[in-house]
C-alpha positions, 0 to 999 in steps of 0.5 A, a space after each residue: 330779828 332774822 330777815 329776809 331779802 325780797 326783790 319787788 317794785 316799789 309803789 312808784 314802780 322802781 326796782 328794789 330788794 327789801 330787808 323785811 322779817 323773815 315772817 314776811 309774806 312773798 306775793 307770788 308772781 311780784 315778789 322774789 326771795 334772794 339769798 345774802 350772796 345774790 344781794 351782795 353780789 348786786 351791790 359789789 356791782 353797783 346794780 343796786 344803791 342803798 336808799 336809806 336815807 331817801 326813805 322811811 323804812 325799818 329795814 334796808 332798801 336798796 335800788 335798782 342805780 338805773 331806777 335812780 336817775 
């Protein structure tokens, strides 16, 4: 399945870039579309830190590492 990458707040307010289908509805105003190079380029930074594991979602999450402490 193609996905997308959606930066966005999370319900309690956290920073997050989402993996989400590619037919995914962008909410203008909250929501940001980010290309694979932006997401990578996050993540060899440390900026964001995936938490799979912390949550229950289909698809990858990763967070914002100032949002984590």
């Amino acid at each position: 399945m193609k996905t997308k990458y959606i930066l966005t707040k999370s319900a309690d307010n956290h920073v997050v870039i989402m993996e989400a289908p590619y037919n995914t509805k962008i909410e203008k105003g909250v929501d940001i579309e980010i290309s694979a190079d932006c997401l990578k380029a996050n993540l060899k930074n440390n900026i964001f830190k995936n938490v799979n594991n912390k949550i229950d979602y289909d698809y990858n999450v990763w967070m914002l590492t100032e949002d984590m402490a």
